[in-house]
C-alpha positions in Angstrom: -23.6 28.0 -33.5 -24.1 30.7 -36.5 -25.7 34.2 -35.6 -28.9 34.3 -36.3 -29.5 36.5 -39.7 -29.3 39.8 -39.6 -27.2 39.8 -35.9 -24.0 39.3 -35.1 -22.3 37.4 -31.8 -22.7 39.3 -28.7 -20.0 37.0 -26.9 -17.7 33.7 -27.8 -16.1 31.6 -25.0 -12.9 31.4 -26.7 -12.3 28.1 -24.5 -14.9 26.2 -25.4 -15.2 27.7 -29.8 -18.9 28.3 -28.8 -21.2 31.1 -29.9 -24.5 32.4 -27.6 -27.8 33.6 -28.2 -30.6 33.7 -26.4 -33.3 36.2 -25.0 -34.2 39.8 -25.3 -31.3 41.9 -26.2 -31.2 43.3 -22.4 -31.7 39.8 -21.5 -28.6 38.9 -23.4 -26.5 41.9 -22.5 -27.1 41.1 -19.0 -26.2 37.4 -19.3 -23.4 38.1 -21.3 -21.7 40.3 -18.6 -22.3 38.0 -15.7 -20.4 35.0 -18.6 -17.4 37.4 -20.0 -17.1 38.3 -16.1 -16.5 34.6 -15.7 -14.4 34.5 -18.6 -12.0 37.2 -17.3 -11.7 35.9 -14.5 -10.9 32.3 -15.4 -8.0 33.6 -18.0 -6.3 36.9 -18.1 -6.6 39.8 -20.0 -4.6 39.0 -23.6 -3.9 35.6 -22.8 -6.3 33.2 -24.4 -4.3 30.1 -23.3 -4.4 28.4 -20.2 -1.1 27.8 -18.0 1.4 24.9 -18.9 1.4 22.2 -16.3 5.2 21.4 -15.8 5.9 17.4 -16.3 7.4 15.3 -13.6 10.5 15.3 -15.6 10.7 19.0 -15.3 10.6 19.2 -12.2 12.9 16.6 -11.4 15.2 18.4 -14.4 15.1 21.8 -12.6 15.9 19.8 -9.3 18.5 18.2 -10.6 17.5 15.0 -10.3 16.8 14.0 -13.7 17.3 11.2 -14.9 16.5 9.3 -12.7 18.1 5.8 -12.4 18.0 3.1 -9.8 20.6 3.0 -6.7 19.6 -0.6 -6.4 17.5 -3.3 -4.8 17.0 -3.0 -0.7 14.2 -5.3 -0.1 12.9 -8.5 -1.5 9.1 -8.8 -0.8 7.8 -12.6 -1.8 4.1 -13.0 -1.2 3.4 -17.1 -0.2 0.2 -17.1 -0.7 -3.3 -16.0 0.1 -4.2 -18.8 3.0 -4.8 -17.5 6.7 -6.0 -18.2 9.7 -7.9 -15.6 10.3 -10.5 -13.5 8.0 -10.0 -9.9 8.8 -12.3 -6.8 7.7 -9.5 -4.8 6.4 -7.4 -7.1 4.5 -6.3 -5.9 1.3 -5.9 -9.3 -0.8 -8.8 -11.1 0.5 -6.7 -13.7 2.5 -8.7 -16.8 4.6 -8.8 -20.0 5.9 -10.7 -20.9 2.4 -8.2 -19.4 0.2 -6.0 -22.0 -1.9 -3.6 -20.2 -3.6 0.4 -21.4 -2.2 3.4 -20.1 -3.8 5.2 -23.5 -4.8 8.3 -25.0 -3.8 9.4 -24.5 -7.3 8.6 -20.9 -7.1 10.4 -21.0 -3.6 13.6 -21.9 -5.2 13.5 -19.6 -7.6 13.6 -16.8 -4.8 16.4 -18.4 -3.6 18.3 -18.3 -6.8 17.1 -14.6 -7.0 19.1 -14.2 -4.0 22.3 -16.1 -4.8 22.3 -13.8 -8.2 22.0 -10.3 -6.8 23.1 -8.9 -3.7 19.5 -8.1 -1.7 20.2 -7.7 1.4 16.3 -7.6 3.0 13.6 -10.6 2.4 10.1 -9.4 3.5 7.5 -12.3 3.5 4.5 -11.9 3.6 0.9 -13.3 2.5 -2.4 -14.5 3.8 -0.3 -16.0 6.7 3.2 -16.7 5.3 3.8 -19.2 7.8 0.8 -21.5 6.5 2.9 -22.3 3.3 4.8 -25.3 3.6 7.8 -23.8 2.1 8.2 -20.8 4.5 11.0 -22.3 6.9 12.9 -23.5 3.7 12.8 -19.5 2.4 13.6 -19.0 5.6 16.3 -20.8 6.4 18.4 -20.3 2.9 17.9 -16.8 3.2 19.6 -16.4 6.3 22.0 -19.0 5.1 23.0 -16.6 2.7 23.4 -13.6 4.7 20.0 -12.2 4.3 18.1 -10.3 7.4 14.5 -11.2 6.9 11.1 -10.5 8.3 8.5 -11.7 8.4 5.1 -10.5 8.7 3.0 -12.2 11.3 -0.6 -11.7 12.8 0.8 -13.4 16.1 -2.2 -16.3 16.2 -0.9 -18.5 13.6 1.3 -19.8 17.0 -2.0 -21.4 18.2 -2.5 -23.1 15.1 -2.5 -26.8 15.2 1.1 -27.9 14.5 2.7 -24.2 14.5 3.7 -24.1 18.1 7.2 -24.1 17.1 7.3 -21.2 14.9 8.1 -18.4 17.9 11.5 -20.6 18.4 12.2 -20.8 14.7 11.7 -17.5 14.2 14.1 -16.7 17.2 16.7 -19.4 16.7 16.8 -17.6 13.1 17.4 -14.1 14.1 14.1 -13.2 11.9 12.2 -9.6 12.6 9.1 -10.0 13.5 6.4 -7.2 11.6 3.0 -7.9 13.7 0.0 -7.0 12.4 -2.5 -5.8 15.6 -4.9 -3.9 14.5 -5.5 -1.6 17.9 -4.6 -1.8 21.0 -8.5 -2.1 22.2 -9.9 -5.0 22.4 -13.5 -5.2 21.6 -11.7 -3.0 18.2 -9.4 -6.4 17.5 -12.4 -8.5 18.1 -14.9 -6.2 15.7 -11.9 -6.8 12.7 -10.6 -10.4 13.5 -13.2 -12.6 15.6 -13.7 -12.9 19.6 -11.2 -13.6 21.0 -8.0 -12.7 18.9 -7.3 -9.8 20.3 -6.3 -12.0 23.9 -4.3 -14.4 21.8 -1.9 -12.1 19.9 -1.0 -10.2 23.7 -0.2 -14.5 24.8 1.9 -14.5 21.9 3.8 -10.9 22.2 4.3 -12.0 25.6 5.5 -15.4 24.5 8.4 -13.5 21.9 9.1 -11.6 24.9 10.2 -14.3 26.8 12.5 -15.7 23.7 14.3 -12.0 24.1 12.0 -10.2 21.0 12.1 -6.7 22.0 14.2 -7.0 24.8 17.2 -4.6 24.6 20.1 -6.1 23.7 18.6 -8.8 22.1 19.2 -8.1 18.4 15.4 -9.6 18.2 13.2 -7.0 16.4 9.6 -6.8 16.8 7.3 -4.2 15.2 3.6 -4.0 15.4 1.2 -2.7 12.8 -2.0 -0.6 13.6 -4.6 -1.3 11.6 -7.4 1.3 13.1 -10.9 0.1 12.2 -12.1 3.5 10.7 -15.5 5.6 11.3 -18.4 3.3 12.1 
């Protein structure tokens, strides 16, 4: 903005290339202090430029630890699909019994010749409810055929689904880790997520793994649960 004629700039915020007037001249003096005040104190006396933020490569360079470069693949994680049994509050890809999307057996082999290629040693599956896709004891069962530890992650009442009853001995009979999802251990907090009633049918079925040896020392069966709290109401 130009002085007006005859006056010259009582103050220029270097930061910002702008010029002020307004007011009395007391008026102006007095807002001018309280703005150079601010001014000093947002940069330094003499230095008119702010700070250089130091990249991520810098800091990885002065570390040591630059460049970076990849010490390999640990885990395979193959999504199956977006189909579940249940229809949970906090679910972060929408997954339901409605849902249609279902990885392919095509697709399924192709993970399989991912893992005859290249030496991963972990295959995490996961979904919606892996289990609901028709191909997940075939990704199963070549995996392990090949050496592979897998998991799979499991909201414990796809057992109760009609036809699934078998899945706890599968899992088992396959040395697969287990990766529960239960979202408290309350359960009118499981019921406000997933529906009445599920939390009293995922404790059947950790009791039911427990019987097949899951969790039980010695066992080599792995079982991990998830907490999924609900958050403030």
């Amino acid at each position: 903005m130009p002085a007006p004629e005859g006056e010259s700039p009582l103050f220029t915020l270097r930061a910002h290339s702008f010029t002020c007037f307004a007011g009395t001249p007391a008026t102006r003096v007095r807002r001018c202090a309280r703005l150079s005040l601010r001014t000093r104190k947002a940069s330094p006396p003499g230095k008119d430029e702010q700070p250089k933020m130091i990249t991520f490569e810098t800091q990885l360079a002065q570390a040591g630890r630059w460049p970076l470069h990849a010490a390999g693949i640990d885990t395979l994680q193959v999504n199956v699909g977006k189909r579940c049994n249940q229809t949970c509050r906090h679910c972060h890809v929408d997954a339901g019994p409605r849902r249609s999307e279902m990885m392919t057996r095509e697709t399924a082999e192709l993970v399989i010749e991912v893992l005859r290629r290249y030496d991963i040693p972990k295959v995490d599956i996961t979904g919606g409810a892996p289990e609901l896709n028709p191909n997940f004891e075939y990704l199963v069962a070549e995996a392990r055929a090949l050496g592979r530890h897998v998991i799979d992650r499991c909201n414990l009442t796809v057992f109760y689904v009609e036809g699934k009853g078998y899945l706890p001995e599968f899992l088992r009979d396959h040395q697969v880790e287990i990766i529960a999802s239960l979202p408290c251990y309350l359960e009118s907090n499981v019921d406000a997520q997933r529906g009445k009633g599920v939390y009293a049918k995922s404790i059947e079925a950790l009791r039911w793994l427990n019987r097949l040896g899951y969790g039980q020392p010695g066992s080599g069966l792995e079982l991990n649960l998830v907490y999924n709290p609900l958050g403030p109401s």
